[in-house]
N, C-alpha and C positions, 0 to 999 in steps of 0.2 A: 397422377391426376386425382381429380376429388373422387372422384366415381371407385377408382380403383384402392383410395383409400377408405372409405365406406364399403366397401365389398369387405377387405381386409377386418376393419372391424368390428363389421358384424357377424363376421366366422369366429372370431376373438372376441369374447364378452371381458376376460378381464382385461384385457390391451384396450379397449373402449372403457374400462371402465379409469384406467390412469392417463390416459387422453381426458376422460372429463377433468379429473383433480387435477391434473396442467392446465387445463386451459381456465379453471375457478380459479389455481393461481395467479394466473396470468392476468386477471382481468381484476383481483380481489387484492393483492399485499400492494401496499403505498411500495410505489417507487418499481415496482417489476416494471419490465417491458417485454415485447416478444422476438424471438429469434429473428423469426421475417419479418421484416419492419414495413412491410404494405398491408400487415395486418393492425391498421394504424384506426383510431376511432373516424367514423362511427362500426368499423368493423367489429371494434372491443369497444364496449360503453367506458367514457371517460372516467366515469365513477366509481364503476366495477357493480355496477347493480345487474345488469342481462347482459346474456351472452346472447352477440347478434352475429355471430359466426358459429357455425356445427363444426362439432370435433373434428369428421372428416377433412374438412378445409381446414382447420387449423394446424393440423398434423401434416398436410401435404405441404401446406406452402414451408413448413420447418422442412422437410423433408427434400424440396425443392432446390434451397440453399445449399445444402448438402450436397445434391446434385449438380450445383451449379460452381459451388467455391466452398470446399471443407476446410479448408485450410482458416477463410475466415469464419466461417461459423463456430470451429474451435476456439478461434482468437477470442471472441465476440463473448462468449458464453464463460469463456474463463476471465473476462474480465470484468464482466459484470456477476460472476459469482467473488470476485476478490473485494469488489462494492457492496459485498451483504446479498445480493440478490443470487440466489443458487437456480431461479427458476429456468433459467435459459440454458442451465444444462440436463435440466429435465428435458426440454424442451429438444437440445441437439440429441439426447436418448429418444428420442421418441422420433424426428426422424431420420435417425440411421434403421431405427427397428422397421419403418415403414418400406425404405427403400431393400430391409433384408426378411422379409415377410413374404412367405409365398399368399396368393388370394386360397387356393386351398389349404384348410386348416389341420388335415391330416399330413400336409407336408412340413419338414422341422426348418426352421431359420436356415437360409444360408449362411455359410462363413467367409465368403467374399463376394463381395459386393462391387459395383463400379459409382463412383463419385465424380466431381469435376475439378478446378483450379481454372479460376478465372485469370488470366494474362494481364498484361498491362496493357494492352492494344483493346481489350475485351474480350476474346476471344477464351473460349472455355476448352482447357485442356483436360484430357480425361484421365482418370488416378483408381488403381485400385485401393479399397481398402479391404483387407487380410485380416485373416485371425479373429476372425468377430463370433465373441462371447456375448449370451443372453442369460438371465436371470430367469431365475422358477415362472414370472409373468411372462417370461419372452421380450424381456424390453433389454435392447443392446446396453451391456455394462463396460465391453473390453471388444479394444478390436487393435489393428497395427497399419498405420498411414505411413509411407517412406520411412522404411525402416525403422521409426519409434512405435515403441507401446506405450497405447494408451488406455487410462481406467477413468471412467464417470461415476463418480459420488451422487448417492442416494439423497434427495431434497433433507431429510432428515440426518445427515450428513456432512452438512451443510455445502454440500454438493462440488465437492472440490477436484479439478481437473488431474489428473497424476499421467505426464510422461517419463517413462520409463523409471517410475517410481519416484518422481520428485515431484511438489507441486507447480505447478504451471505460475512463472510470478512476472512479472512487469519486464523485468528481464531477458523473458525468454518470448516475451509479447510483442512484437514492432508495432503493433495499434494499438498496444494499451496507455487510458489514462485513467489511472484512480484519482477519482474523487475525491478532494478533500471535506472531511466529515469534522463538528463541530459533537462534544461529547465530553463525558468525565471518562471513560476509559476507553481501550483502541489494544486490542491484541491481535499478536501472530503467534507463532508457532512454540517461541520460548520465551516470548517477555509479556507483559503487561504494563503501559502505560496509563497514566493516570493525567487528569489536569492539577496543573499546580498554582497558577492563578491565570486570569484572565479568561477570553473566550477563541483559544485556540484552535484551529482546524489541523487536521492531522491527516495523513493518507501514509497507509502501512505498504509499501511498495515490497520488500522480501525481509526475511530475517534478517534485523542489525540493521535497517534501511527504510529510512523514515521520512519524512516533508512534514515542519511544521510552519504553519501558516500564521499570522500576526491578525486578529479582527480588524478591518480599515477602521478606522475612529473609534479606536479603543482606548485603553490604559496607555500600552507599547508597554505590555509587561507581560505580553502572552510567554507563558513556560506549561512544558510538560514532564512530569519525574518517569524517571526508566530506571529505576532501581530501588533497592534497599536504604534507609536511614543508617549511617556509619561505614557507607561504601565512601571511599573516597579518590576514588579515580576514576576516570572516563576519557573516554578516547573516541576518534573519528573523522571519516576523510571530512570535512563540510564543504558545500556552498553556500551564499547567503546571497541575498538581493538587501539592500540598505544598510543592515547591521544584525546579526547573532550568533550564538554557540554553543558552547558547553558550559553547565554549571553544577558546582557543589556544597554541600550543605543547604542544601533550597530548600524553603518551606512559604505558607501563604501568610503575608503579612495585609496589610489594612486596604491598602490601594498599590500593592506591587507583590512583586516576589522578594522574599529573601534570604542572600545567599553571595557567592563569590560565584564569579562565569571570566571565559576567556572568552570575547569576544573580535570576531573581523567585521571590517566594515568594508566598503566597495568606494571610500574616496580616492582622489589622487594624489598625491600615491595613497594604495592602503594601508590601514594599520591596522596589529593586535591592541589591543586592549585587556589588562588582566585589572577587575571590577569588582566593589561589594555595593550592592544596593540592598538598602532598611526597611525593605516591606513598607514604605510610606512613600514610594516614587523618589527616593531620592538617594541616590551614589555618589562613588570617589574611584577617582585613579589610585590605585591600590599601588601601581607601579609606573613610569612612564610609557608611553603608545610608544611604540616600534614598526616603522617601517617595513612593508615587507614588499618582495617582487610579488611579479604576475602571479597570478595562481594557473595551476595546470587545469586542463581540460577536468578531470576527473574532481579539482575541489585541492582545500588544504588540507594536512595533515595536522589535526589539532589534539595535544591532550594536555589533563590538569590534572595536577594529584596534588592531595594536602601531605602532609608528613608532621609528626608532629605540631611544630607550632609556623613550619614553613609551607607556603604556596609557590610552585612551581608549573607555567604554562609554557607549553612550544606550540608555535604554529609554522609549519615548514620549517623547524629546527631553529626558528629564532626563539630564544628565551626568556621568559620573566619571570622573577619572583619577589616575594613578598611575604612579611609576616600575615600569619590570621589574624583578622581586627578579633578584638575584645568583643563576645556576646555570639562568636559564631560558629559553638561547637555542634550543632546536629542538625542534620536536615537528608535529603537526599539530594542525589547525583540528575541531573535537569538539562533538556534542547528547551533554549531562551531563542524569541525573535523579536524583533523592533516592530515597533509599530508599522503596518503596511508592508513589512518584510517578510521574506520566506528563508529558509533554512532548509536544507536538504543535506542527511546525515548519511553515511553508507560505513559497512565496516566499523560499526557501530563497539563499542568494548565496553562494559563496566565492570568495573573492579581492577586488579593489577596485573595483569597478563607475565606467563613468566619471562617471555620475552623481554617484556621491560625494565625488569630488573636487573635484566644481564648489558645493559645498555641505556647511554646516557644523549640523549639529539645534542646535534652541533651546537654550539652557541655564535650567535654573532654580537653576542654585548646582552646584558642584565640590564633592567632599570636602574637609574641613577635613586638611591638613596632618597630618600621620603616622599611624601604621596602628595598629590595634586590636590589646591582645595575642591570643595565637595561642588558637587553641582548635578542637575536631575541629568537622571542615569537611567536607561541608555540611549535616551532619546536624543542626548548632546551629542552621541558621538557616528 
């Protein structure tokens, strides 16, 4: 309750004093929200000027959730620290610490505690959580929920969720949706993306596992580079909605990108596409389109590598190539999406894997021998 939360923190002057700087978060960084979401304005000023909720309340009703369904308060705070926003796992620390807080301040933290899990009928089933580790403040860092260990990252931190020493990703989330975010760069854990031209939105789902988004009524030249200038390979499962893929040698030309890309489209039937566009909105069939089946549930399996002066694409083992046009020795390796289209990459590879060179994808037929006249690329296809 509020009361028994207020008891709690004023036996605890510093546990009251990181209850205020949550909840000045909370109310203060663009774009936070809170754990318990009835703590909805006017409870928090829509502006972040006054707080018109007391810490005590603000700490129970996190605390509450916990009580109520930890399982989603974990979801919740892990995915919206995966959005930038870490506050909500300050927020889940702060209350598991209320619900593992004795009111007497001479008494130390418990280390199991009881929580809930809410049903699907509604009904709130009851869970222990074990193992619960506190910080020099007293504010829970580590505890164990069915069998996984879990650690909560410090807001400065950038507060990121760790079960059993891995970070909590999209993946491991059944409610998560990352946001896709509009930006010049977008990191995770071992790459950094950059924009390459246009005004593409990107949402970083796990290492190697990307969604890049196409601005509606843009260019349709949205690209992102994922690598080094002089890499020349890339690889990855895709899906796409209209048309996109993978590209190499990319750089930013005047009103497009450019570079060479294999690209799939979603007509009927679909086809590959292996492509150069001139930085000026406008392309060529580099090789003829090739038919391809269905794609599986999980996406195609796309890569291109240059070689010398040869371009070779497979998508699900069907293959094209093509010499490098004249003028397209350097750039970097690039996720291209069509205008109003999206692209979603997983199993991401840049550079030549050794795998790949101990093996050759099936071919079901090359392009036929010289390229299609020019025409705006990739919007034609």
């Amino acid at each position: 309750s509020e009361a028994a939360a207020a008891r709690v923190l004023t036996a605890r002057p510093s546990l009251r004093a990181r209850v205020d700087r949550a909840l000045a978060r909370a109310v203060s960084v663009p774009g936070a929200e809170r754990l318990a979401l009835d703590m909805a304005p006017p409870a928090l000023d829509a502006e972040g000027v006054s707080l018109r909720i007391a810490p005590a309340a603000f700490v129970a009703r996190a605390a509450r959730l916990v009580a109520i369904d930890v399982p989603r308060a974990i979801d919740l705070a892990a995915t919206r620290a995966l959005g930038g926003h870490p506050e909500l796992v300050e927020q889940l620390a702060l209350g598991l610490t209320l619900l593992a807080t004795p009111a007497d301040a001479a008494q130390p933290a418990l280390t199991r505690l009881r929580a809930g899990v809410t049903r699907d009928d509604g009904s709130v089933a009851p869970v222990e959580v074990t193992d619960v580790r506190v910080d020099g403040a007293g504010v829970v860092e580590a505890f164990t929920l069915a069998g996984a260990h879990y650690q909560l990252g410090r807001p400065s931190e950038a507060a990121a969720i760790l079960r059993d020493g891995k970070p909590l990703g999209p993946a491991s989330l059944p409610r998560a949706r990352v946001a896709r975010v509009a930006g010049e760069r977008w990191s995770d854990a071992t790459r950094t993306y950059l924009r390459l031209f246009g005004a593409p939105r990107v949402a970083l789902l796990e290492e190697g596992h990307l969604e890049v988004a196409s601005e509606p009524g843009g260019s349709g030249f949205d690209a992102v580079g994922c690598g080094d200038a002089g890499v020349d390979a890339i690889e990855g499962v895709v899906q796409v909605s209209e048309a996109g893929g993978l590209g190499l040698r990319g750089t930013a030309g005047t009103t497009s990108w450019r570079g060479v890309a294999l690209f799939v489209d979603t007509a009927t039937p679909p086809r590959v596409h292996l492509v150069a566009v001139d930085g000026q909105s406008q392309g060529w069939e580099l090789a003829h389109p090739l038919e391809l089946a269905a794609a599986s549930a999980e996406g195609r399996h796309l890569r291109l590598a240059i070689r010398g002066a040869a371009i070779e694409g497979t998508a699900d083992g069907v293959r094209l190539t093509a010499a490098v046009p004249a003028g397209y020795a350097q750039g970097v390796p690039f996720v291209a999406a069509k205008d109003r289209g999206e692209v979603e990459v997983s199993h991401l590879v840049v550079g030549a894997p050794a795998s790949a060179k101990k093996s050759t994808p099936k071919s079901s037929g090359s392009a036929k021998k010289g390229a299609a006249p020019r025409h705006p690329a990739p919007k034609s296809h």
